[in-house]
C-alpha positions as a Markdown table, in Angstrom:
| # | Residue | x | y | z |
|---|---|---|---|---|
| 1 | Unk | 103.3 | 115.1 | 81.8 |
| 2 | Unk | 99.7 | 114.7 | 82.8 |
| 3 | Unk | 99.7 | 117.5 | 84.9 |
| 4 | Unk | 95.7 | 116.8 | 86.3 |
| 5 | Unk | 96.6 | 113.4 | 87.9 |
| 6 | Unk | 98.7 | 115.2 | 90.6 |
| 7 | Unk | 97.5 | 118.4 | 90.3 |
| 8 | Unk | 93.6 | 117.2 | 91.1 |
| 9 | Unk | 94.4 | 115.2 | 94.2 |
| 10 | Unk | 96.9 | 117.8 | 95.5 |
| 11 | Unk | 94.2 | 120.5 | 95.2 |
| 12 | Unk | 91.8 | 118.0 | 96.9 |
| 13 | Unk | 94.2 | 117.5 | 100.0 |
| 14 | Unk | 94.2 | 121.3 | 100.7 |
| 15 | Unk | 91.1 | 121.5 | 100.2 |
| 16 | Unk | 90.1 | 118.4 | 102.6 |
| 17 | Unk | 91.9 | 120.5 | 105.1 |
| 18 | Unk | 90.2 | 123.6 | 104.4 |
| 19 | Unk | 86.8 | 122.0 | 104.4 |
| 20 | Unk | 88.1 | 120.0 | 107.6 |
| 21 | Unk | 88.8 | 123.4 | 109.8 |
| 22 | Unk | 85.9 | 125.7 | 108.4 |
| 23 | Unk | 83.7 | 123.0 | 109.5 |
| 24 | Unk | 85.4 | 122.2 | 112.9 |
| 25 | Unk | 85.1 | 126.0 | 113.6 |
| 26 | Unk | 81.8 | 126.8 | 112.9 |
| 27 | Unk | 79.3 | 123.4 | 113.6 |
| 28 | Unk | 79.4 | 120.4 | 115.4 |
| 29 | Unk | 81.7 | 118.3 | 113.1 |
| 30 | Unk | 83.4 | 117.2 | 115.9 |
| 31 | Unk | 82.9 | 115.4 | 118.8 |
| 32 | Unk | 84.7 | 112.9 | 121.5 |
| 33 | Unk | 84.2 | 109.5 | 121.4 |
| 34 | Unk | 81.0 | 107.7 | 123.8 |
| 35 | Unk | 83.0 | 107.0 | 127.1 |
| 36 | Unk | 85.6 | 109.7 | 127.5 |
| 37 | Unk | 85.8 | 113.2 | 128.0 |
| 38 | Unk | 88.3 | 116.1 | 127.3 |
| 39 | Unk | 91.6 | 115.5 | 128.8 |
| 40 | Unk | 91.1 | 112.0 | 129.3 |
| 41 | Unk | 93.6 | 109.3 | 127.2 |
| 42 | Unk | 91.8 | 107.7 | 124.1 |
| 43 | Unk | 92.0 | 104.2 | 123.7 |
| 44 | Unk | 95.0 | 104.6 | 121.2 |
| 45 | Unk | 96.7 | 106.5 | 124.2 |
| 46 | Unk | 97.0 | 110.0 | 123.3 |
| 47 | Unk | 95.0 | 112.5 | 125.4 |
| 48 | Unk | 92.1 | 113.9 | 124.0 |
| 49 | Unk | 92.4 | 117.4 | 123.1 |
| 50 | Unk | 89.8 | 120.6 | 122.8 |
| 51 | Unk | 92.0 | 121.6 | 119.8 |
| 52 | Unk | 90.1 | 120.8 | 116.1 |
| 53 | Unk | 92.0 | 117.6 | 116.2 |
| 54 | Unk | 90.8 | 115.4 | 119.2 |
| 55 | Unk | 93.9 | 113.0 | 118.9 |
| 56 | Unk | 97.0 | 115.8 | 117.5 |
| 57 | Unk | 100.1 | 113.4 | 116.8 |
| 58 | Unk | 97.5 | 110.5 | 115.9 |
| 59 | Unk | 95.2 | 112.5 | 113.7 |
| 60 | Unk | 98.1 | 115.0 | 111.9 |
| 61 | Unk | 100.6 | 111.5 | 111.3 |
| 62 | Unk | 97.8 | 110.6 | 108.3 |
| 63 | Unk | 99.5 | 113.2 | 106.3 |
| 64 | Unk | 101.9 | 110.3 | 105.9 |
| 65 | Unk | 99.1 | 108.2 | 103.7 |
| 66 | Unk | 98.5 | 111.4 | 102.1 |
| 67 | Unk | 102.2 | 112.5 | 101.1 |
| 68 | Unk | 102.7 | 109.1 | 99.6 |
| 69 | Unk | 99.6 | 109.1 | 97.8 |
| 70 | Unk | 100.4 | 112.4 | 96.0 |
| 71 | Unk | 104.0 | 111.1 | 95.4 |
| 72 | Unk | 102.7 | 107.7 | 94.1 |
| 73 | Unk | 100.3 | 110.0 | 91.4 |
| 74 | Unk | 103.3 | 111.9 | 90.7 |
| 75 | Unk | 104.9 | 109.5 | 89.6 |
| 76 | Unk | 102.2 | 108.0 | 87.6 |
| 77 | Unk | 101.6 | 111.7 | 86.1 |
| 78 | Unk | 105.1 | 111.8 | 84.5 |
| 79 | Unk | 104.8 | 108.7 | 82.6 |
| 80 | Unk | 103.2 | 107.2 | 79.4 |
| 81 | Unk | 101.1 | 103.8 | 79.5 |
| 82 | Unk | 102.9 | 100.3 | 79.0 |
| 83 | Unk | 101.6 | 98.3 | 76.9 |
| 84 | Unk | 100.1 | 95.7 | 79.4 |
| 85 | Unk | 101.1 | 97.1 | 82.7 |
| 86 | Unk | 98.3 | 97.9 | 85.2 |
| 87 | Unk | 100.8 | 100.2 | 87.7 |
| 88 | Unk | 101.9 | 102.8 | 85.0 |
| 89 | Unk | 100.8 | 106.3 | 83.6 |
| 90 | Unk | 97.5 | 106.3 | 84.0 |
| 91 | Unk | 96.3 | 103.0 | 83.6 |
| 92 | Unk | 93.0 | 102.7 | 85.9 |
| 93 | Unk | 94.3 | 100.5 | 88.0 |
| 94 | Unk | 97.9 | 102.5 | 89.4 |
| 95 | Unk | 94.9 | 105.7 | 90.2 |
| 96 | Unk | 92.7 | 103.7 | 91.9 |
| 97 | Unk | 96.0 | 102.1 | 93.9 |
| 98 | Unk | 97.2 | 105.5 | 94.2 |
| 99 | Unk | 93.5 | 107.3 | 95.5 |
| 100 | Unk | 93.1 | 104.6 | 97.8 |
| 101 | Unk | 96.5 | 104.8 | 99.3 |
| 102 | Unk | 95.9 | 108.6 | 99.5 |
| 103 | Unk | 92.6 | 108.4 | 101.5 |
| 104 | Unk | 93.5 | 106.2 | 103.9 |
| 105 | Unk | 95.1 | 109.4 | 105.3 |
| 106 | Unk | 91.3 | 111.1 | 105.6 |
| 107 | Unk | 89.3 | 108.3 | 106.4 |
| 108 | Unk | 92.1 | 108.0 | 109.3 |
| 109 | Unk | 92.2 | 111.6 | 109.9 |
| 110 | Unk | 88.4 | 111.9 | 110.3 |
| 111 | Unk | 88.3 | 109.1 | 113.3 |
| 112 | Unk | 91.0 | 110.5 | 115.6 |
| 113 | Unk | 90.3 | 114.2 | 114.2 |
| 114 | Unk | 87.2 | 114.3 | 114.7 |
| 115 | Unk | 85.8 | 111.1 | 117.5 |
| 116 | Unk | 82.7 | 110.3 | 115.9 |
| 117 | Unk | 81.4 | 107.2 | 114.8 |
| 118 | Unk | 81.0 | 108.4 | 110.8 |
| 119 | Unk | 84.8 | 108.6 | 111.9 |
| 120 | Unk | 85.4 | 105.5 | 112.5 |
| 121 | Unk | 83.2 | 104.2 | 109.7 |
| 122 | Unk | 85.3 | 106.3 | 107.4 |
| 123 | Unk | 88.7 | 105.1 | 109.1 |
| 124 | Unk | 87.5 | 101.6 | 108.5 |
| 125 | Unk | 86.3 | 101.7 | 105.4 |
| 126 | Unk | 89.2 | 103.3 | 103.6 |
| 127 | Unk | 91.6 | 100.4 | 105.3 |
| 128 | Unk | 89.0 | 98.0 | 103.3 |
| 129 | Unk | 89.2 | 100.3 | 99.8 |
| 130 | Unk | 93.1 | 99.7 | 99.8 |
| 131 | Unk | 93.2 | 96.5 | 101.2 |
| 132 | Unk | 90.7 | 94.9 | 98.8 |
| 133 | Unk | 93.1 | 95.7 | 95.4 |
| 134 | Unk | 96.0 | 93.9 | 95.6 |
| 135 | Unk | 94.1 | 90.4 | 96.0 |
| 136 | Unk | 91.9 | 91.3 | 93.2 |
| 137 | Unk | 94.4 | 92.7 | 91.2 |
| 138 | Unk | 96.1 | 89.4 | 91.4 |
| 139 | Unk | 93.3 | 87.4 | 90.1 |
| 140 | Unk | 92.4 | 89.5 | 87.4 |
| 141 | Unk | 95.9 | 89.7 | 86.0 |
| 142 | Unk | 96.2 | 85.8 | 86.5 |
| 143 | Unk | 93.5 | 85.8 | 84.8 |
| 144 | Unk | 93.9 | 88.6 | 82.3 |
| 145 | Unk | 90.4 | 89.9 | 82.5 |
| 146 | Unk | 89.9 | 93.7 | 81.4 |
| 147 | Unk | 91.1 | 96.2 | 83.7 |
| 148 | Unk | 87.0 | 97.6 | 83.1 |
| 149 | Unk | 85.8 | 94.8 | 84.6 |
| 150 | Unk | 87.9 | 95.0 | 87.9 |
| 151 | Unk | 87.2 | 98.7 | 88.3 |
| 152 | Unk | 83.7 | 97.4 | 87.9 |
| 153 | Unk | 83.8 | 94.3 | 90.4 |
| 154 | Unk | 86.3 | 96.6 | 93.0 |
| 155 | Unk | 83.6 | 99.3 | 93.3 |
| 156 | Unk | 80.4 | 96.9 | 93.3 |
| 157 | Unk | 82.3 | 95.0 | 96.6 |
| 158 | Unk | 83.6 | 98.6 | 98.2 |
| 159 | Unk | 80.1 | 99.7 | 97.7 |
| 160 | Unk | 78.1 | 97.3 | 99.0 |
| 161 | Unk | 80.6 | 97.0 | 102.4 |
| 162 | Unk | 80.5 | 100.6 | 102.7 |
| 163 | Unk | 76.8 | 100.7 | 102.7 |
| 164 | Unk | 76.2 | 97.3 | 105.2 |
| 165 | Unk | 78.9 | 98.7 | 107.5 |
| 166 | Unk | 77.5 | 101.8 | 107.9 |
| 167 | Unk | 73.9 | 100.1 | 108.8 |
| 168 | Unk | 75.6 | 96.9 | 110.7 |
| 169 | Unk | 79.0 | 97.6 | 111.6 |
| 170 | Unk | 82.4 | 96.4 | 110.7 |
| 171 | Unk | 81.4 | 93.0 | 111.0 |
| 172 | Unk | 78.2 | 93.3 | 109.1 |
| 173 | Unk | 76.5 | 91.2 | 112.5 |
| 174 | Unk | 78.1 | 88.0 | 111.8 |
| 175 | Unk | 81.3 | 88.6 | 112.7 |
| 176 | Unk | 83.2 | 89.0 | 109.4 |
| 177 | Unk | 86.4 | 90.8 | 109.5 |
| 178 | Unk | 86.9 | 91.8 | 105.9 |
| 179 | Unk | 90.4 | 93.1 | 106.3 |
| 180 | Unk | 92.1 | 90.3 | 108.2 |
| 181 | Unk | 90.3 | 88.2 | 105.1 |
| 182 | Unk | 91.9 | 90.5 | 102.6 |
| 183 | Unk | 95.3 | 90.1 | 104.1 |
| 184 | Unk | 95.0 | 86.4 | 103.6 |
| 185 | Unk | 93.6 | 86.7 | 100.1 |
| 186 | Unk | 96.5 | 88.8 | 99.0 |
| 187 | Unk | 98.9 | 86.4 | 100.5 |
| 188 | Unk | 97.6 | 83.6 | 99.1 |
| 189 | Unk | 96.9 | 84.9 | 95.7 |
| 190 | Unk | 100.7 | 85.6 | 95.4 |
| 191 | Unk | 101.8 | 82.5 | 96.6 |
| 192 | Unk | 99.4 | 80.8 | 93.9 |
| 193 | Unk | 101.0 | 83.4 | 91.1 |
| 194 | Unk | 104.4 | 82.4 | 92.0 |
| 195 | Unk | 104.4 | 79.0 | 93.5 |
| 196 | Unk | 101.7 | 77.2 | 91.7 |
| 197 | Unk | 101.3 | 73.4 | 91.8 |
| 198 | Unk | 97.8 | 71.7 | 91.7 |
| 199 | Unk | 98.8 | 70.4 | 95.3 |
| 200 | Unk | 99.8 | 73.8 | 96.2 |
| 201 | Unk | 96.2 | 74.6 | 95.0 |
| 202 | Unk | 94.5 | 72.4 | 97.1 |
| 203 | Unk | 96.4 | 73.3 | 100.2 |
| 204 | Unk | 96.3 | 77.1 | 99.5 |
| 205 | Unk | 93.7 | 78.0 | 102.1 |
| 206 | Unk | 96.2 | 77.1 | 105.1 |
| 207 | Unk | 98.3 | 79.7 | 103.6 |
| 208 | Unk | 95.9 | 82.5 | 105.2 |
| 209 | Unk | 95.8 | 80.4 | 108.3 |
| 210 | Unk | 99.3 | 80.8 | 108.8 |
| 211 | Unk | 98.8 | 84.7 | 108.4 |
| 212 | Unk | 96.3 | 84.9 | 110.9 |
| 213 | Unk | 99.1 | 83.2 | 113.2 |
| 214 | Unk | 101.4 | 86.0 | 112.3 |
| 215 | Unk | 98.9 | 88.3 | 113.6 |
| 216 | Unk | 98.9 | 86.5 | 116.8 |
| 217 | Unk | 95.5 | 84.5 | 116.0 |
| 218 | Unk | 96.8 | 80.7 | 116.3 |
| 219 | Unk | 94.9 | 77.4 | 115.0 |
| 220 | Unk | 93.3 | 76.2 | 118.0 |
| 221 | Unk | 92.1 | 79.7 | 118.4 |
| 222 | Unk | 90.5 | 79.2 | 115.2 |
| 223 | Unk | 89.2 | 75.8 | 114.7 |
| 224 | Unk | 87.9 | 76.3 | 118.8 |
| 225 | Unk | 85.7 | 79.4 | 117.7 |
| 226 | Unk | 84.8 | 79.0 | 113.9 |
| 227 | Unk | 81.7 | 81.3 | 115.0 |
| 228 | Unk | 83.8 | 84.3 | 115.2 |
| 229 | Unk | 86.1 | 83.1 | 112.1 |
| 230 | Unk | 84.2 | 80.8 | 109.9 |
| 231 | Unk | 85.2 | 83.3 | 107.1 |
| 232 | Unk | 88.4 | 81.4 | 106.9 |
| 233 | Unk | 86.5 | 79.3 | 104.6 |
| 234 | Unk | 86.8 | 81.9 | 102.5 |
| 235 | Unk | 90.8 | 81.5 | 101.9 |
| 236 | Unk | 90.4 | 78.9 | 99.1 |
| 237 | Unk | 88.2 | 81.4 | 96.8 |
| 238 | Unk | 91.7 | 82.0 | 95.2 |
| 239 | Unk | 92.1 | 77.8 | 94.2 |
| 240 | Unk | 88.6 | 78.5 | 92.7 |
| 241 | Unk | 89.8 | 80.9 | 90.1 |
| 242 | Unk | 93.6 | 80.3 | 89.9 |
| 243 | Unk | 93.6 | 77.1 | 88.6 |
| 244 | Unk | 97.0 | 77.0 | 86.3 |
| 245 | Unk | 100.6 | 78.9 | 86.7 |
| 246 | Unk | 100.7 | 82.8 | 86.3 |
| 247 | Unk | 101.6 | 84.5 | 82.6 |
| 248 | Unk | 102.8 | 87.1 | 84.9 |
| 249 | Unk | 105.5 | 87.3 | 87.4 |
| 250 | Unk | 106.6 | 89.6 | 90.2 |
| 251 | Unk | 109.8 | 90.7 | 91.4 |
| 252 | Unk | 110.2 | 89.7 | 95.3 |
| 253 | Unk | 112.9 | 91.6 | 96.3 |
| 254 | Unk | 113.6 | 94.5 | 97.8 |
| 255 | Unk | 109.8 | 96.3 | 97.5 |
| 256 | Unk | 107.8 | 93.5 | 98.5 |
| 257 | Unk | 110.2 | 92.3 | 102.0 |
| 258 | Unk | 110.6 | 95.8 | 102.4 |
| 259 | Unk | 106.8 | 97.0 | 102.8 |
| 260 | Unk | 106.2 | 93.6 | 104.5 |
| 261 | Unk | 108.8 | 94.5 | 106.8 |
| 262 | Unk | 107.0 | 98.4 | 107.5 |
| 263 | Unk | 103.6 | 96.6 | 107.7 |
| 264 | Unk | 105.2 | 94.3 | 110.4 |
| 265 | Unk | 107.2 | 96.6 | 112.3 |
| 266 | Unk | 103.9 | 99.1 | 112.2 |
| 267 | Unk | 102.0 | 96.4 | 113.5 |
| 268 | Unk | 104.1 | 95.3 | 116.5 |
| 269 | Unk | 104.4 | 99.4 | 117.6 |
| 270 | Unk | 100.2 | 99.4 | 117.0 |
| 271 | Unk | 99.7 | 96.8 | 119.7 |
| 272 | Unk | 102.0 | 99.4 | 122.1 |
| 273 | Unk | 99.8 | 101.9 | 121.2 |
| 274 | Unk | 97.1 | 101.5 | 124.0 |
| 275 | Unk | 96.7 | 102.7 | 127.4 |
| 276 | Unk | 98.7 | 100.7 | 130.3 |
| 277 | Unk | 101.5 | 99.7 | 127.5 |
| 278 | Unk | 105.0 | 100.2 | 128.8 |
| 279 | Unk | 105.3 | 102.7 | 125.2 |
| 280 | Unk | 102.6 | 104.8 | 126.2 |
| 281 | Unk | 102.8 | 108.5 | 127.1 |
| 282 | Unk | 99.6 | 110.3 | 126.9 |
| 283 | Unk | 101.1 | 113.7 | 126.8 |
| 284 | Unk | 103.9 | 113.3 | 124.2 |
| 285 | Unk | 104.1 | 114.5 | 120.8 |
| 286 | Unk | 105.5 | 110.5 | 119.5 |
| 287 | Unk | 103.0 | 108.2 | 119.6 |
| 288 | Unk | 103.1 | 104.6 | 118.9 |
| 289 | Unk | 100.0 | 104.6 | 117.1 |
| 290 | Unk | 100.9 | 108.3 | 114.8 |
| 291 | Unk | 104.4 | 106.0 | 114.0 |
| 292 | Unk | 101.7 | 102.8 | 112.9 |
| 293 | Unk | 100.5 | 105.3 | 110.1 |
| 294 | Unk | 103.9 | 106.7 | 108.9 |
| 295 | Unk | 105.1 | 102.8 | 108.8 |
| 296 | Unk | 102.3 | 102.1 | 106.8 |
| 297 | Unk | 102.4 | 104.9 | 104.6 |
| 298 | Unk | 106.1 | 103.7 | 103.9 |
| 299 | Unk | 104.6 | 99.9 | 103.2 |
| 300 | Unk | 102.1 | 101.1 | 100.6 |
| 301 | Unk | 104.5 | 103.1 | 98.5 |
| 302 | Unk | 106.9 | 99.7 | 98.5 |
| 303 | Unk | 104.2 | 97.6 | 97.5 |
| 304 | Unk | 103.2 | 100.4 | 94.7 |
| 305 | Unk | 106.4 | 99.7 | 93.2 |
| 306 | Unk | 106.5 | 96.1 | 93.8 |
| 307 | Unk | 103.0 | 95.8 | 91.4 |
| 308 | Unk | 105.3 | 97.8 | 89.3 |
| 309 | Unk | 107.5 | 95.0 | 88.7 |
| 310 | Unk | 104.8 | 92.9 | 87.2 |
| 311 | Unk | 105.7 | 91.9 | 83.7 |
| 312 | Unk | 105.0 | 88.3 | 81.3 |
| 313 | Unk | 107.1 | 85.6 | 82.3 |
């Protein structure tokens, strides 16, 4: 057992926590978000509290990323490398998976913990970090480039976001949405791994528009305000690179349904989780939005496994 691989990240969630409350007791770490006040409900419905944590249920609930993360490196800690897997033992790829899942628990934490706009830059950013892998993880194994080179090309894009979001904002000024992309990306990149046809190829880019309609952003929407998404030009990057059918296949079922079906269900509680929705109680200890971040945490440690299933066809 490679003891290190859990035992480092474990040690580095206590000691997030430890670092979290020293800091919260003795500076101003934390502060409550421009336009409300203590006592007042937060725009993800819980009322804001004086305690360390600003949001309690909606802060604490990011254990959940956190829990799965350590689980996910257990698991990876316990095993030897197979011969070429990218999801096992401690290939790079399964820790960064892995470390990203983990963190979106902090960079979460951090925003309804602590109601400051580093907060919510960290929130953000980690929701990019994990988001951004499994579409690039796709094209490099179609592609079967070195797992060195996406570590390389996964932090030069993470980087370069992190730094233009924290100077321009989430949508870097021209209104690009990075994670809706990346949802897309990931979509279509499996559907080229599995389904490939050149016709298929050509046509892949409606494949993310039909995502964005399950996220309640429809066509005419769209195609009537490409100033606000002309990054869905963006979808047929996939077709660029993925131009024959996949060495590698996946197994569909039950890991991949199943964390759709968490990321779904977490998504339809999420858009109850705001003031004036009939699922809103300011004052209780369940809270739509804390119940988006256990969901999730449940979606990325099925979709951990379902990368696990990848093997040569």
């Amino acid at each position: 057992m490679n003891r290190l691989l859990f035992y480092a990240p474990l040690g580095l969630s206590f000691l997030f926590f430890i670092v979290y409350v020293l800091l919260a007791a003795n500076t101003n770490f934390i502060s409550v978000e421009a336009g409300y006040a203590i006592g007042e409900v937060s725009r993800w419905c819980e009322r804001i509290s004086d305690s360390y944590f600003r949001e309690q249920s909606n802060a604490l609930s990011n254990i959940g990323f956190m829990t799965t993360g350590l689980i996910m490196f257990w698991i990876l800690a316990r095993e030897t490398r197979i011969s070429g897997s990218r999801f096992h033992g401690s290939a790079p790829t399964a820790i960064l998976y892995a470390a990203t899942a983990w963190f979106l628990g902090p960079g979460s934490l951090l925003m309804h913990g602590t109601h400051t706009t580093w907060g919510q830059w960290a929130d953000w950013l980690s929701m990019i970090m994990y988001i951004s892998i499994p579409w690039l993880v796709n094209l490099f194994t179609t592609k079967n480039w070195r797992e060195s080179l996406f570590i390389k090309t996964y932090l030069i894009i993470v980087g370069l976001y992190g730094f233009l979001s924290w100077h321009l904002g989430t949508g870097l000024g021209i209104n690009f949405n990075f994670w809706f992309l990346s949802i897309a990306l990931w979509v279509i990149t499996e559907v080229l791994q599995s389904l490939y046809t050149p016709i298929i190829r050509i046509l892949s880019g409606f494949v993310g528009i039909g995502v964005m309609s399950v996220f309640g952003v429809f066509p005419n929407e769209i195609f009537t305000n490409l100033d606000q998404y002309w990054w869905i030009a963006l979808f047929w990057i996939p077709a660029i690179f993925i131009n024959k059918k996949s060495d590698y296949s996946k197994r569909y079922t039950p890991w991949f349904w199943l964390g759709v079906f968490f990321y779904v269900s977490a998504f339809i509680i999420w858009l109850q989780g705001y003031p004036e929705q009939p699922l809103c109680n300011p004052d209780s200890i369940f809270q739509p939005h804390a119940m988006w971040h256990l969901l999730s945490a449940c979606a990325t440690f099925s979709f951990f496994f379902f990368f696990r299933t990848t093997k040569l066809r």
